[in-house]
N, CA, C and O of each residue as an XYZ file, in Angstrom:
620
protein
N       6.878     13.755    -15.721
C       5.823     12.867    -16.109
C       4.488     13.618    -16.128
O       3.784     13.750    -17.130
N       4.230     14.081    -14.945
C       3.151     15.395    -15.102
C       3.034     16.537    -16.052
O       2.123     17.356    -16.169
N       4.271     16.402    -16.773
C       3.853     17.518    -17.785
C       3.460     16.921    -18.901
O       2.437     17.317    -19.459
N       4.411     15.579    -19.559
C       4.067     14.772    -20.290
C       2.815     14.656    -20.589
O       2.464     14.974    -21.725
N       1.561     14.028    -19.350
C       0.789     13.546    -19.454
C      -0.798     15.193    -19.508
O      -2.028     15.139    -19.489
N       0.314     16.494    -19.581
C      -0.700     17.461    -20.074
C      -1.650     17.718    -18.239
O      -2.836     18.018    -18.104
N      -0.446     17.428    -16.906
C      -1.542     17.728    -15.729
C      -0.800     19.488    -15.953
O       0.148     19.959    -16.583
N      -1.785     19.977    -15.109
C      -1.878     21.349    -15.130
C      -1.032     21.938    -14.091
O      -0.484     23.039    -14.037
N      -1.061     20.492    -12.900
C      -0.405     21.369    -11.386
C      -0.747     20.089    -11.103
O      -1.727     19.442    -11.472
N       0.887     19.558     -9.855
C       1.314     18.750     -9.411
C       0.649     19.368     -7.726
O       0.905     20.499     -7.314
N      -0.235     18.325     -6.929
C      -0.694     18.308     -5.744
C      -0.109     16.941     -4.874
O       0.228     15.825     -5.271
N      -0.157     17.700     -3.175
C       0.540     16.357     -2.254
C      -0.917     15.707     -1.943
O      -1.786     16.545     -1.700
N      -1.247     14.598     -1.917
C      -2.053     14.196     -0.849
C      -1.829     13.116     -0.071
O      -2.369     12.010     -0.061
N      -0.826     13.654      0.684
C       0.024     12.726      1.768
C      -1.029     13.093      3.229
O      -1.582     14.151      3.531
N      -1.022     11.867      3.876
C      -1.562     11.907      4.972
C      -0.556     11.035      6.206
O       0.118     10.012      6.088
N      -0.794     11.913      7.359
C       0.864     11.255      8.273
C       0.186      9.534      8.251
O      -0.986      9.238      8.486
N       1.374      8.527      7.879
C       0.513      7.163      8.263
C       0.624      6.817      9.706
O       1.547      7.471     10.193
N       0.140      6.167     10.444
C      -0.937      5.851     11.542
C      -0.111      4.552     12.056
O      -0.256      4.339     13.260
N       0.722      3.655     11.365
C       0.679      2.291     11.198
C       1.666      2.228     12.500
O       2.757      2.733     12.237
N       1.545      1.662     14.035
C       2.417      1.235     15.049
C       2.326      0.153     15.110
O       1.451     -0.257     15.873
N       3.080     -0.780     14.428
C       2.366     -2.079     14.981
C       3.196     -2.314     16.870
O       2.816     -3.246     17.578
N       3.967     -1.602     17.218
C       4.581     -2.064     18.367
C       3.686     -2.692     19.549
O       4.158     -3.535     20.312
N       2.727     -2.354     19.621
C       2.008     -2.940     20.533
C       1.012     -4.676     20.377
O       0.664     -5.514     21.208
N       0.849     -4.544     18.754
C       1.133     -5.863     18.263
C       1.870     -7.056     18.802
O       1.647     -8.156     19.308
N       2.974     -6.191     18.393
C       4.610     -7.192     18.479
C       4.925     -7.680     19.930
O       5.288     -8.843     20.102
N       4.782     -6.740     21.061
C       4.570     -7.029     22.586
C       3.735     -8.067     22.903
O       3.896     -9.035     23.647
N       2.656     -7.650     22.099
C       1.209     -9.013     22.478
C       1.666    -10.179     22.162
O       1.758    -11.107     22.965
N       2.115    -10.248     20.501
C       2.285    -11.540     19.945
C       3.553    -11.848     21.070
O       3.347    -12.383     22.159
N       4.468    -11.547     20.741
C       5.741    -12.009     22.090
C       5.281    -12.438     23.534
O       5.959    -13.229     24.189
N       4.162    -11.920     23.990
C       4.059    -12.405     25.599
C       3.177    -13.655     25.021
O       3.632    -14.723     25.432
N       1.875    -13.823     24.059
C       1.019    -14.821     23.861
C       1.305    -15.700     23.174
O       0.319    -16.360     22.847
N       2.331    -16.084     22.733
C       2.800    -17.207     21.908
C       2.271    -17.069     20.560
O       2.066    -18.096     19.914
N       2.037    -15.982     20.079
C       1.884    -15.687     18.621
C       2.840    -14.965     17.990
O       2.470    -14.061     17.241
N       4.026    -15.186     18.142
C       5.483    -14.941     17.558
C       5.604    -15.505     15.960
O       5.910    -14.853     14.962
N       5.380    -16.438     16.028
C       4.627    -16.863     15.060
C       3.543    -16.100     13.661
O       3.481    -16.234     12.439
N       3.124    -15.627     14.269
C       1.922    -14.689     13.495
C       2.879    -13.498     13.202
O       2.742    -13.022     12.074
N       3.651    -13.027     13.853
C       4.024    -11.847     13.607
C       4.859    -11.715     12.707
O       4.966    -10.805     11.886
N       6.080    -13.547     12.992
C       6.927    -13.024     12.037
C       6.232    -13.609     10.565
O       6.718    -13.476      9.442
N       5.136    -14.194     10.875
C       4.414    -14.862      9.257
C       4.225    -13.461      8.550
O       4.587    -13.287      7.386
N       3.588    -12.385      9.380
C       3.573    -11.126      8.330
C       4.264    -10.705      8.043
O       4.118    -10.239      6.913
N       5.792    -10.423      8.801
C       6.781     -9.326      8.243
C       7.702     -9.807      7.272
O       8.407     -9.172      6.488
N       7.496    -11.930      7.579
C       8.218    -12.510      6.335
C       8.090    -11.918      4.793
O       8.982    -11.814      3.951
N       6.689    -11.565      4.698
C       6.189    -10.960      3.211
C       6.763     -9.535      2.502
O       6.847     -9.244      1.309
N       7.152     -8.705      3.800
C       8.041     -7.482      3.132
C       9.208     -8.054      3.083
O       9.868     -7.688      2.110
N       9.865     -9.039      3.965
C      11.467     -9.157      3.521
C      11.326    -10.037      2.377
O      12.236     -9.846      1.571
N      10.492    -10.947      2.020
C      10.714    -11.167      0.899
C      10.624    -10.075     -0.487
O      11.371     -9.799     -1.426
N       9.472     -9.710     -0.091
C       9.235     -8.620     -1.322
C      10.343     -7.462     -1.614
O      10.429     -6.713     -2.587
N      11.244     -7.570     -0.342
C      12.588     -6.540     -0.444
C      13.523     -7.247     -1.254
O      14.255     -6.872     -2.170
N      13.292     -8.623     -0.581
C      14.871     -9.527     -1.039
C      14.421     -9.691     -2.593
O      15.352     -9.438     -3.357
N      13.629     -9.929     -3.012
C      13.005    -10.020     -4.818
C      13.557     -8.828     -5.723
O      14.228     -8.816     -6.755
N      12.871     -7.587     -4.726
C      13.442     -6.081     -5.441
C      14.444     -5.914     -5.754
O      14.745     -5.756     -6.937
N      15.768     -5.884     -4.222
C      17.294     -6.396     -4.369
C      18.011     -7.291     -5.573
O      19.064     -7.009     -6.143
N      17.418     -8.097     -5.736
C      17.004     -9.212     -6.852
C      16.994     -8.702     -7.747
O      18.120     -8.870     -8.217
N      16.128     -7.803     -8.748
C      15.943     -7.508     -9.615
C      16.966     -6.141     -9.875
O      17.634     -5.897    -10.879
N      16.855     -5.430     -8.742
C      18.079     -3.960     -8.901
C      19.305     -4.476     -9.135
O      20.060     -3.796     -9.830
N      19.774     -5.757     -8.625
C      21.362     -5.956     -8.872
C      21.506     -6.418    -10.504
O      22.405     -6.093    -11.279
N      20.569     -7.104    -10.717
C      20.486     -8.035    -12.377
C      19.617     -6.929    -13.311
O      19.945     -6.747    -14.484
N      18.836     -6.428    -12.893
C      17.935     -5.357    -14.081
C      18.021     -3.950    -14.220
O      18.957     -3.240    -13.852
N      16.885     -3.572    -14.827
C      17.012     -1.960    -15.124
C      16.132     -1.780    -13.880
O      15.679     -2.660    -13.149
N      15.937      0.001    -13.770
C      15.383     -0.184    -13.071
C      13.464      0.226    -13.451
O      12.652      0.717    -12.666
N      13.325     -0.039    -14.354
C      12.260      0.045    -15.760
C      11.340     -1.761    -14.556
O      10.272     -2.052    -14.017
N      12.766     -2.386    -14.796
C      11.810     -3.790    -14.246
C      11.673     -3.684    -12.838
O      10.696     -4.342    -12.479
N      12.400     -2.979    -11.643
C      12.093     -2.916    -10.964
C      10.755     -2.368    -10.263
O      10.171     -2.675     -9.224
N      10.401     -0.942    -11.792
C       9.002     -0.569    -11.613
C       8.043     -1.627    -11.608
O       7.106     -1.726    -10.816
N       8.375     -2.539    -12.688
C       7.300     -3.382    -13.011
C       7.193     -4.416    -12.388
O       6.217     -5.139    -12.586
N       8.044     -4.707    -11.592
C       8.082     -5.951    -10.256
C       6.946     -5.374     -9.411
O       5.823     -5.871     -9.328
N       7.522     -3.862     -8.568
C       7.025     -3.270     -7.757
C       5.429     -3.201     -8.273
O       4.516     -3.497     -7.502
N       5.225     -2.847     -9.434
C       3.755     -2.497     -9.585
C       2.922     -3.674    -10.148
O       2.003     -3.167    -10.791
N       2.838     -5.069    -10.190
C       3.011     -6.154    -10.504
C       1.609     -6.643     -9.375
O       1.511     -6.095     -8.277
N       0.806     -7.498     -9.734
C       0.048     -7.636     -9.213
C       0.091     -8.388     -7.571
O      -0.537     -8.251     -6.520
N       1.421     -9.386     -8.165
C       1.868    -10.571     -6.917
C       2.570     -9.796     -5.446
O       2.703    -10.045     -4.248
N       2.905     -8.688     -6.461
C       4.402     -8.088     -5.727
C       3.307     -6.692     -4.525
O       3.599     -6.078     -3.498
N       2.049     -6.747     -5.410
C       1.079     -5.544     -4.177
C       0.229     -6.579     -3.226
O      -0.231     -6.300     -2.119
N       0.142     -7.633     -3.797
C      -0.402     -8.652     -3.339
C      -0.178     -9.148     -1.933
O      -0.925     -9.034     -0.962
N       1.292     -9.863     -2.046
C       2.340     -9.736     -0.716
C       2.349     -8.816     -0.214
O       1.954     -8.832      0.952
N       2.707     -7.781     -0.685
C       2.898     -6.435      0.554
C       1.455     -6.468      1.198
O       1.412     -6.352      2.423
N       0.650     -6.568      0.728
C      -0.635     -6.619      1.580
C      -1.143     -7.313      2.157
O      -2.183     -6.934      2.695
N      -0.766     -8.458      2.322
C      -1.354     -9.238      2.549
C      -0.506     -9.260      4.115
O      -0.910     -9.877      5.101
N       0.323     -8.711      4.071
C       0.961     -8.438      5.630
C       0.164     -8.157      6.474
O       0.065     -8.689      7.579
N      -0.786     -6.886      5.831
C      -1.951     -6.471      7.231
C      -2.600     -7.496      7.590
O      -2.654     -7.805      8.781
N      -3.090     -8.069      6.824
C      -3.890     -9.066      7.004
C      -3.669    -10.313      7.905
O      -4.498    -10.750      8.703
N      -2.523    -10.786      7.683
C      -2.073    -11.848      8.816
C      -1.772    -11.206     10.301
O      -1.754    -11.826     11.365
N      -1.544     -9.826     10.099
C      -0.720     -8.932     11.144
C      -2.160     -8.350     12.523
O      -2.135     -7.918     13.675
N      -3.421     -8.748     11.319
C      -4.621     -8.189     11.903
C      -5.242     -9.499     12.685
O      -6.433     -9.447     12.994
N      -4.436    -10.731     13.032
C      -4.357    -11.952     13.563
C      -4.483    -11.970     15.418
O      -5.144    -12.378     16.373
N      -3.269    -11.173     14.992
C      -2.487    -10.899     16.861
C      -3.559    -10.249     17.967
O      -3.907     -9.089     18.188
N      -3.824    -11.187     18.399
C      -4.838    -10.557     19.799
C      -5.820    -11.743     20.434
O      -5.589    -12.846     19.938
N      -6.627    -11.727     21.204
C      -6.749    -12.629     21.715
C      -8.312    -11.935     23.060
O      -8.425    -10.937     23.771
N      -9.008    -12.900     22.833
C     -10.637    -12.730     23.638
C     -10.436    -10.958     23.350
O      -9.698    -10.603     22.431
N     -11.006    -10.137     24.035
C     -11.291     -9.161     23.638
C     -10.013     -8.031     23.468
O     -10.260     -6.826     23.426
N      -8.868     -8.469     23.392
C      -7.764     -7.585     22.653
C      -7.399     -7.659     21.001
O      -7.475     -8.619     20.234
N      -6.937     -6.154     20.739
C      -7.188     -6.704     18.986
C      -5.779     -5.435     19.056
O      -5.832     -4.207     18.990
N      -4.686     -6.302     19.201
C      -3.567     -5.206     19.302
C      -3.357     -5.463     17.666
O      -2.928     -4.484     17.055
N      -3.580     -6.522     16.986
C      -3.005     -6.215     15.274
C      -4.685     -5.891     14.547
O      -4.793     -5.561     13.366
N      -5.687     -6.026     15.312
C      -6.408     -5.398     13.857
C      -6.839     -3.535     14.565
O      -7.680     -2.730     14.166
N      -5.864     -3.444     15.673
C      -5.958     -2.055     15.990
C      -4.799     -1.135     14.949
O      -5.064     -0.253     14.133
N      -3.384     -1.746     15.352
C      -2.540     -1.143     13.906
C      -3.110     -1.193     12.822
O      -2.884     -0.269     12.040
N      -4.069     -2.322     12.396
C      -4.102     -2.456     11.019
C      -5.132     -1.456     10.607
O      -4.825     -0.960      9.523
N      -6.251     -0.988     11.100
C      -7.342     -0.093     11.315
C      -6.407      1.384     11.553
O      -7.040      2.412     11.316
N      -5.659      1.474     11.784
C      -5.208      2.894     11.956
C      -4.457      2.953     10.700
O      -4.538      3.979     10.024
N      -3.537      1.698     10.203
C      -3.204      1.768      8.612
C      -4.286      2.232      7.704
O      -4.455      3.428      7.467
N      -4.822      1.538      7.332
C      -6.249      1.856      6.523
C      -6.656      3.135      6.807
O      -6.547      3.915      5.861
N      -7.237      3.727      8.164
C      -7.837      4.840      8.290
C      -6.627      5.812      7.540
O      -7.053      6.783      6.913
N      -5.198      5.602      7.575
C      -4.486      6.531      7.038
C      -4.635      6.100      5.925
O      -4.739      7.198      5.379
N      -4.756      5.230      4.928
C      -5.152      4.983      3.537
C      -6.548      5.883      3.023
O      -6.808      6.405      1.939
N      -7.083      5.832      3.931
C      -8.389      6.873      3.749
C      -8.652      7.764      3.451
O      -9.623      7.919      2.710
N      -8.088      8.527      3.783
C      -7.139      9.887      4.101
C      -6.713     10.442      3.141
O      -7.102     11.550      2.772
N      -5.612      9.583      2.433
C      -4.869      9.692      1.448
C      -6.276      9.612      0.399
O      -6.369     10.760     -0.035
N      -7.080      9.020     -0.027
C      -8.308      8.491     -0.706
C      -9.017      9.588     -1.165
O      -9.417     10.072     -2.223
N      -9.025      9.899      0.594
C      -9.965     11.345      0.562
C      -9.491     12.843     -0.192
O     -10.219     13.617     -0.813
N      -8.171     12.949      0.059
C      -7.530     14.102      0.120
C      -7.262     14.027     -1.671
O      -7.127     15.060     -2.325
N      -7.223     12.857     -2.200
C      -6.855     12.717     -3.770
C      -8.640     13.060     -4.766
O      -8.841     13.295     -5.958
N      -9.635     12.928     -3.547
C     -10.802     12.530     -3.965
C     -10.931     14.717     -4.189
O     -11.421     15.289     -5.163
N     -10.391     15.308     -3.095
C     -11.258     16.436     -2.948
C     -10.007     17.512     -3.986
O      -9.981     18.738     -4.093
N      -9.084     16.459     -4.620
C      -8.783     17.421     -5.847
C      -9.349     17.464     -7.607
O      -9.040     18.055     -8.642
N     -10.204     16.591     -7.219
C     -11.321     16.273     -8.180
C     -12.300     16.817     -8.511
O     -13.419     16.610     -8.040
N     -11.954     17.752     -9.547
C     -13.431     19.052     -9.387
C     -13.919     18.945    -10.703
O     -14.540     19.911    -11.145
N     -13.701     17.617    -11.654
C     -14.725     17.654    -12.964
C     -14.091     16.232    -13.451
O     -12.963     15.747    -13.356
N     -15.654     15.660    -14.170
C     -15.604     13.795    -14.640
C     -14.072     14.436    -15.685
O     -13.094     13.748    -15.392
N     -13.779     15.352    -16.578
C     -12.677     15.495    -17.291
C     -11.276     15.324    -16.710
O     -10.245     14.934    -17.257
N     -11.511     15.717    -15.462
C      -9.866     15.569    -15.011
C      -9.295     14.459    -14.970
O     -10.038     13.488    -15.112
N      -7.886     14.208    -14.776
C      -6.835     13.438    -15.395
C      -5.600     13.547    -14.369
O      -4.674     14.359    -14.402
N      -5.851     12.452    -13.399
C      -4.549     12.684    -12.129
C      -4.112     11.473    -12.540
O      -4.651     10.538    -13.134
N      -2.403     11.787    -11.858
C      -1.443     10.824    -11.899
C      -1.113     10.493    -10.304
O      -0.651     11.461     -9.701
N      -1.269      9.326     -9.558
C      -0.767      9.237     -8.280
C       0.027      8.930     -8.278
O      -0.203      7.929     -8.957
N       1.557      8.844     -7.959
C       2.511      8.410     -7.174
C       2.520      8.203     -5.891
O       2.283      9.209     -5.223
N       2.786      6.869     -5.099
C       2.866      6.758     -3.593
C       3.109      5.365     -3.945
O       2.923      4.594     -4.887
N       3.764      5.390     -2.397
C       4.633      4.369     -2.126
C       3.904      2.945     -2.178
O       2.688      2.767     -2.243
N       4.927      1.951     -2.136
C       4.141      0.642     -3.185
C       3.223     -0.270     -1.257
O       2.422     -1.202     -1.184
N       3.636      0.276     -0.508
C       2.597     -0.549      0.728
C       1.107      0.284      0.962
O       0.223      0.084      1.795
N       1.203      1.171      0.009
C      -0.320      1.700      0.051
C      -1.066      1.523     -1.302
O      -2.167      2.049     -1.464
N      -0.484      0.800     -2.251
C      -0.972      0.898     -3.293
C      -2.155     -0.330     -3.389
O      -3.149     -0.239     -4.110
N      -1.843     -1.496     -2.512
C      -3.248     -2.253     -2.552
C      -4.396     -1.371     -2.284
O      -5.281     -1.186     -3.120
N      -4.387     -1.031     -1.553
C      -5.729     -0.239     -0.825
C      -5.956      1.079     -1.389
O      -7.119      1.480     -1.430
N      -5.126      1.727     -1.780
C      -5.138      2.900     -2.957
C      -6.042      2.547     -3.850
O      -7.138      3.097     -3.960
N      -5.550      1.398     -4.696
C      -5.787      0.667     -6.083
C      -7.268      0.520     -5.203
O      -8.129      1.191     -5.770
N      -7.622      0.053     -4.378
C      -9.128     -1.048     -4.623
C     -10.072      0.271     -4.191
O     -11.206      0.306     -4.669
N      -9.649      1.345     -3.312
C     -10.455      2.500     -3.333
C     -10.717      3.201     -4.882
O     -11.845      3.659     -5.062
N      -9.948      3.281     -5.754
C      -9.872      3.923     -6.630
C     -11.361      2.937     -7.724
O     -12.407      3.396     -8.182
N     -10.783      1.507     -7.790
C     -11.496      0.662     -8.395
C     -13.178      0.643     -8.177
O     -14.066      0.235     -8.925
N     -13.240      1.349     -6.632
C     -14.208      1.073     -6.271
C     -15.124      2.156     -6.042
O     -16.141      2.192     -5.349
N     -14.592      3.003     -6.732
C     -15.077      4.504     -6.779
C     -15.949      4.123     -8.173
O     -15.521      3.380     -9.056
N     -17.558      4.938     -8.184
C     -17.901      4.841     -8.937
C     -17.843      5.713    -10.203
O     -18.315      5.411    -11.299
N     -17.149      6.911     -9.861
C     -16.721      7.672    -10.549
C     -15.023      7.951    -10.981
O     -14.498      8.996    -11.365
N     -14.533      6.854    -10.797
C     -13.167      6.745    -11.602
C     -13.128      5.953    -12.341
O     -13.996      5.106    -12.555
N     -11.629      6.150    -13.115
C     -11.641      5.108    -14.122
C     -10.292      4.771    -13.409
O      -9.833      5.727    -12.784
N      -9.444      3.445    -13.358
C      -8.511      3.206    -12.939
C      -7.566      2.396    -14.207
O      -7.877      1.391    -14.847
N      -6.126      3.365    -14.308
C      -5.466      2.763    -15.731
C      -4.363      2.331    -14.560
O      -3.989      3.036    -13.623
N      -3.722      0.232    -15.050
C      -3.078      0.066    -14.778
C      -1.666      0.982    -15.173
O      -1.621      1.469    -16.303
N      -0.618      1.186    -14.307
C       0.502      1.496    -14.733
C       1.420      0.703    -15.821
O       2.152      1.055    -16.745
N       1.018     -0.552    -15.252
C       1.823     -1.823    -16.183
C       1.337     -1.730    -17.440
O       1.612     -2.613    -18.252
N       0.596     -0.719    -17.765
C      -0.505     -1.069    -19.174
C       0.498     -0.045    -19.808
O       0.567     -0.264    -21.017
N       1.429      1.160    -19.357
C       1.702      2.178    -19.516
C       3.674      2.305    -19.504
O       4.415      3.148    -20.009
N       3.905      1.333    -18.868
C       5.183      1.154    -18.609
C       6.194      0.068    -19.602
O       6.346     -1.150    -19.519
N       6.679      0.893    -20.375
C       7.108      0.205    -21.577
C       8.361     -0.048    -21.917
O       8.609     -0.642    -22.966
């Protein structure tokens, strides 16, 4: 695909992710927010059981386009968010995982940012679809990118 699209040289900018929620999951379990916890992780098993869904009945052309689909980054993200719930008077055991997620989204942000050495260049990211909300809205929110949906591209 990288040659296709005329890149010059394929770069990693992987950063180790950060994300424990285990100490979360302890909190919510002793404080009666069991509840909260499993409200977030409901959103990846669904978003798995959908994928499953689509791999047994489709190509896997639609599975891209599930995965990269606005609803389908939507849910996956929206996990942190309920997950950043869990804690209680001055403990913040889920918006502490969720802050170490992100800071590793950052990372990744950064490290894609410092292979950027002219307004001409032309990168392709690949990475996995639970970083792509926050990928996507860094990118969007850069004043110096342009951001092309994939779905615009996937035919």
């Amino acid at each position: 695909m990288g040659k296709e699209l005329g890149l010059s040289r394929i770069d990693s900018i992987n950063y180790p992710v950060s994300f424990d929620p285990d100490e979360a999951e302890t909190f919510a379990n002793a404080h009666g927010q069991k509840a909260v916890w499993d409200a977030a992780f409901d959103r990846g098993r669904k978003l798995i059981e959908h994928l499953d869904e689509v791999l047994a009945h489709g190509t896997m052309l639609e599975a891209l386009r599930f995965m990269n689909s606005e609803s389908a980054i939507d849910l996956n993200g929206s996990m942190y968010l309920v997950l950043d719930r869990i804690g209680a008077s001055t403990e913040y055991p889920g918006a502490d995982a969720v802050s170490r997620w992100y800071a590793s989204n950052l990372h990744i942000f950064a490290n894609l940012m410092r292979l950027i050495t002219s307004p001409d260049d032309r990168v392709l990211v690949i990475y996995g679809q639970a970083h792509v909300k926050l990928l996507r809205s860094f990118v969007k929110g850069s004043p110096d990118l342009q951001f092309i949906d994939p779905l615009s591209v996937l035919k």
